[in-house]
C-alpha positions in Angstrom: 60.9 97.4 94.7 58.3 100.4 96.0 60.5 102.4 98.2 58.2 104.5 101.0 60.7 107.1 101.6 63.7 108.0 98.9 66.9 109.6 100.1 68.4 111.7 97.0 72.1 113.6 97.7 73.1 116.3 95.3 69.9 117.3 95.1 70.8 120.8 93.9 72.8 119.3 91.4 72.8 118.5 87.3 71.9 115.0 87.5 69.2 115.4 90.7 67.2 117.7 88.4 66.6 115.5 85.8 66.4 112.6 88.1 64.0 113.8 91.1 60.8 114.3 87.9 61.6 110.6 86.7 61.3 109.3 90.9 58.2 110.7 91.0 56.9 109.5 88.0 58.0 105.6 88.4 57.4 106.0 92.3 54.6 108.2 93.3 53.9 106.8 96.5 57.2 107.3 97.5 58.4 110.5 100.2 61.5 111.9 98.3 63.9 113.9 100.7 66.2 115.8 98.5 69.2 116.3 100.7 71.6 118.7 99.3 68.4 120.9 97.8 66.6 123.7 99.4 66.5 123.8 103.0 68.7 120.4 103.4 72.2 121.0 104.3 74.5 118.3 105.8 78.5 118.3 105.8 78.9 114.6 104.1 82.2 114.2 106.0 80.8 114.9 109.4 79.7 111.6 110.5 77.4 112.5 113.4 75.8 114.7 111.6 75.1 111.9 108.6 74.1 109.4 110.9 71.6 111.5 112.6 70.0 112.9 109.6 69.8 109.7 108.1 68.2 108.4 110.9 65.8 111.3 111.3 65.2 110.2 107.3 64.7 106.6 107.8 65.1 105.7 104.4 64.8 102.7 102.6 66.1 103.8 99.6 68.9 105.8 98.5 70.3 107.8 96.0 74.0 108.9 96.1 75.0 111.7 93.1 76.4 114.0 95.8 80.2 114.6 94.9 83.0 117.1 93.7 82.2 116.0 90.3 84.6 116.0 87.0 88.3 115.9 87.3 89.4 119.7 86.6 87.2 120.4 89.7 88.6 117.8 92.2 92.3 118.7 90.8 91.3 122.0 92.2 90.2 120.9 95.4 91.9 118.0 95.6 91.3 117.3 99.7 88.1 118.1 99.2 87.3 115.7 96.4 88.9 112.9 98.6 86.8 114.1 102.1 83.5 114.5 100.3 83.5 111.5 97.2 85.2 108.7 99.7 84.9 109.7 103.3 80.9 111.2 102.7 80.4 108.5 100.8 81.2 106.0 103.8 79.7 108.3 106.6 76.6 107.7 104.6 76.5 104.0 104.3 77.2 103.7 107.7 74.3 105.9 108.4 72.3 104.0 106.2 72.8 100.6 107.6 72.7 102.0 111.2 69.7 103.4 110.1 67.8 100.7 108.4 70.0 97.9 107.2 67.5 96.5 104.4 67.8 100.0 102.5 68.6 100.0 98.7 71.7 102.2 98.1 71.9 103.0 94.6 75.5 104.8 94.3 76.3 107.0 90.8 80.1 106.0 90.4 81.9 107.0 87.4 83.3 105.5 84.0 86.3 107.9 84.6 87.9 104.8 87.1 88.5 102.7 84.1 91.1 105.2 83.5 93.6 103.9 81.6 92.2 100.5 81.1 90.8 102.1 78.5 94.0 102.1 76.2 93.2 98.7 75.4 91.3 100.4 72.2 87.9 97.8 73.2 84.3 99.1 75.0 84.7 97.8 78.4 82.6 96.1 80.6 81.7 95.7 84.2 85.5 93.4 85.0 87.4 96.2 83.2 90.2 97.0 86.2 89.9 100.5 87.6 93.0 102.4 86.6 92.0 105.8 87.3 94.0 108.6 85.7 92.9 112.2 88.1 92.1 112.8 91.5 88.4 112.6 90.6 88.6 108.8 88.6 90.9 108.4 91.9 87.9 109.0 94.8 85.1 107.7 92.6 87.1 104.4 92.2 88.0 104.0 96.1 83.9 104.8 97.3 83.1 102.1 94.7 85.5 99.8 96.1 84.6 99.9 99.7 81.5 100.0 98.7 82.1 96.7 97.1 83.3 95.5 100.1 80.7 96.7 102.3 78.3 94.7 100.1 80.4 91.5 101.2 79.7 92.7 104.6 75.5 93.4 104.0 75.1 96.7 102.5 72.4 96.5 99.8 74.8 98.3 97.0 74.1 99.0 93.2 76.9 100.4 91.7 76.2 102.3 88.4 79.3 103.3 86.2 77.6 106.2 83.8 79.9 107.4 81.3 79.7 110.4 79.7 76.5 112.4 79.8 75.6 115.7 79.5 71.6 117.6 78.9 70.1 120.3 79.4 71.1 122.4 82.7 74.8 121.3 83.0 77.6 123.5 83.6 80.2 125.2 81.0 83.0 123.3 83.3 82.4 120.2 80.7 83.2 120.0 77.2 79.6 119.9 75.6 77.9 122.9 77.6 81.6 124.3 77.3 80.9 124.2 73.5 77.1 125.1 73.0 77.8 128.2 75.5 80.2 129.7 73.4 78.2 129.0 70.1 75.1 130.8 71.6 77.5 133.4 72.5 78.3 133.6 68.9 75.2 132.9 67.2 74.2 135.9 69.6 76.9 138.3 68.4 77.8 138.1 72.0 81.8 137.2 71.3 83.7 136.8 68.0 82.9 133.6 65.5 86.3 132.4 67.8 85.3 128.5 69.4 88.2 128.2 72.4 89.3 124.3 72.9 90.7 121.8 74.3 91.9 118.4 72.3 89.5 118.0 69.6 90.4 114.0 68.5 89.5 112.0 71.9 87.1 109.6 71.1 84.5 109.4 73.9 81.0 107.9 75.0 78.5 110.2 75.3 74.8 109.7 77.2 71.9 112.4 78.1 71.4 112.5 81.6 67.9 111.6 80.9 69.1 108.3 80.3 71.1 108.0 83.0 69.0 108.7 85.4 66.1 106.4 83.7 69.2 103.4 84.6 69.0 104.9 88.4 65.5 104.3 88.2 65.5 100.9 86.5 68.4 99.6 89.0 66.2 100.7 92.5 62.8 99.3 90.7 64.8 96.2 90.2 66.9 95.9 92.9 65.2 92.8 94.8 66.3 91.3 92.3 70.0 92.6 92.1 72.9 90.5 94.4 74.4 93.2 96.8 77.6 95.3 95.2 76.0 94.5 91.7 77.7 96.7 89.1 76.4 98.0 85.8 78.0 100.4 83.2 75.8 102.8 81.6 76.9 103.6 78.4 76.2 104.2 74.4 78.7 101.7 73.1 79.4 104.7 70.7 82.6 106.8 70.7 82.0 110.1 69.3 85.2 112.0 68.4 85.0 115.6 70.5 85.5 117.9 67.6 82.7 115.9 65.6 80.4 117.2 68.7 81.3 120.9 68.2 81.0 120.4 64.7 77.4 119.0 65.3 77.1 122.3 67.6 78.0 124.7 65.0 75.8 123.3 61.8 72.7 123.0 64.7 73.2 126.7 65.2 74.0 127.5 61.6 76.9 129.4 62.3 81.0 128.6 61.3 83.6 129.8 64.0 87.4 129.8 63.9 88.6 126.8 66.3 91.4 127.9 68.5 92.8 125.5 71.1 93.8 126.9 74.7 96.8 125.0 76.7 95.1 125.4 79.5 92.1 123.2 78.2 94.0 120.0 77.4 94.8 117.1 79.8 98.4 115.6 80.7 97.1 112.8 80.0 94.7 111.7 77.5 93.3 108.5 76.5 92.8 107.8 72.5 89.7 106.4 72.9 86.9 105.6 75.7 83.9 103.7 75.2 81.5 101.3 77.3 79.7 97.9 77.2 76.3 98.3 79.0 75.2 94.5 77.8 74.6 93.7 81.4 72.1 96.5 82.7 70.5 95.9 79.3 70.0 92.1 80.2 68.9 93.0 83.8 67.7 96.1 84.0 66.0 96.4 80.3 67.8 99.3 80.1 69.0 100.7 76.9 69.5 104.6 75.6 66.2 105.9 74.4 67.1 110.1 73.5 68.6 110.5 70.3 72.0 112.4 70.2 71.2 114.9 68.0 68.0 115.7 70.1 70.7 115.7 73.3 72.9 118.3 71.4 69.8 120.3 70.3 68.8 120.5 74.0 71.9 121.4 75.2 72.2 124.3 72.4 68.8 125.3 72.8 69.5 125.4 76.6 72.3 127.5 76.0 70.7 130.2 74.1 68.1 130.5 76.5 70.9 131.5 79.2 72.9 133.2 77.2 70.0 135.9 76.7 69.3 136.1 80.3 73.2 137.3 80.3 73.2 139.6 77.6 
């Protein structure tokens, strides 16, 4: 596919500015409208206000990262997590098929729905059954369902499931930037050699964005090709255990901390173990994970020390 005009949401986000470089790299004809960014504000659950900027927009392509994103956030905000991941999630596809019903909608759901699927110890694929475990896994999985059945209906749908990814530019609210931002700090003589943590022996399945987004990319160039409601995890296939990570962290800034875990970081409830089978956007989209993860951690870290000296 070479889209003529590009509809990104989140724009402002983590993910949008890795992702909006790589569009205009793989699509440089293409218009991008970055809604969400600079100068583009639309309430998500105000449906006339959707449908007329969309229309105004006349996309015919789409991007969808905007969302209350990671679950201690949307346990926060929990009504607001539900109005803006399901409900501006749906005033946008409406929009979009009012608007031009042959658009590509490429839609960023999350691995997080699997949810407790996951206990079954084995990297999942695409007909793992959602069993989210948080509000958040809870709104991602109910926009990716109607989506799914608003593909039945015509929308052109690709659904990617990332799991875990983190890069350079994410926020200290999730556990790899939460660690590499108190390591700077450290390495910095900013706070004492003290790491605060949550649980440490979660296995997980860790991406760079850079990845991801390269997945977004392959799954709109390709999505002629791609049956409506298509689904595809993006994923390593490699659990990492989380206090592996923050060892990496520590031996990558050459520094040794004292690891002290805070109540308030751990989850209810935790899963073992959660990792992905991405055999199918390998097959079809040729996508496969390209940044190595200690160049990922190095980024993060390096990333990290840059802010933390803006702070001091």
């Amino acid at each position: 596919m070479s889209p003529r005009r590009i509809l990104v949401t989140g724009a402002g986000g983590f993910v949008a500015g890795h992702l909006l470089p790589q569009l205009r790299t793989a699509f440089p004809a293409a218009e991008l409208v970055a809604m969400g960014g600079p100068g583009i504000s639309v309430d998500l659950a105000d449906g006339p206000a959707v449908a007329s900027f969309v229309a105004s927009v006349a996309p015919d392509a789409y991007i969808h990262l905007a969302a209350v994103s990671g679950v201690p956030a949307a346990a926060c905000d929990p009504d607001t997590a539900w109005r803006v991941n399901v409900l501006g999630t749906l005033a946008l596809s409406r929009a979009l098929q009012q608007a031009n019903p042959d658009a590509v909608l490429i839609y960023a759901s999350s691995a997080e729905i699997y949810g407790r699927s996951f206990a079954a110890g084995v990297a999942l694929d695409e007909v793992g059954l959602l069993a989210p475990m948080n509000t958040y896994a809870a709104t991602k999985a109910a926009a990716d369902l109607a989506l799914g059945a608003m593909a039945a209906a015509g929308l052109r749908v690709v659904r990617l499931r990332p799991f875990n990814h983190t890069g350079p530019g994410q926020s200290a609210a999730f556990v790899v930037p939460a660690f590499a931002r108190q390591v700077a700090r450290i390495a910095a003589a900013l706070q004492p050699p003290r790491v605060q943590v949550g649980a440490l022996d979660p296995l997980r399945d860790f991406l760079d964005v850079r990845d991801v987004c390269a997945g977004y990319v392959a799954a709109l160039a390709r999505a002629d090709a791609l049956a409506p409601g298509t689904i595809f995890n993006l994923a390593s296939g490699t659990p990492r255990r989380i206090g592996d990570i923050l060892a990496d962290l520590l031996r990558l800034a050459g520094i040794s901390a004292e690891i002290a875990t805070g109540t308030a970081l751990l989850r209810r409830a935790e899963i073992p173990s959660a990792s992905g089978n991405a055999a199918a956007a390998r097959a079809a989209l040729g996508w496969v994970p390209a940044i190595p993860w200690e160049q990922t951690l190095a980024d993060v870290l390096a990333d990290w020390r840059e802010r933390v000296m803006r702070e001091a």
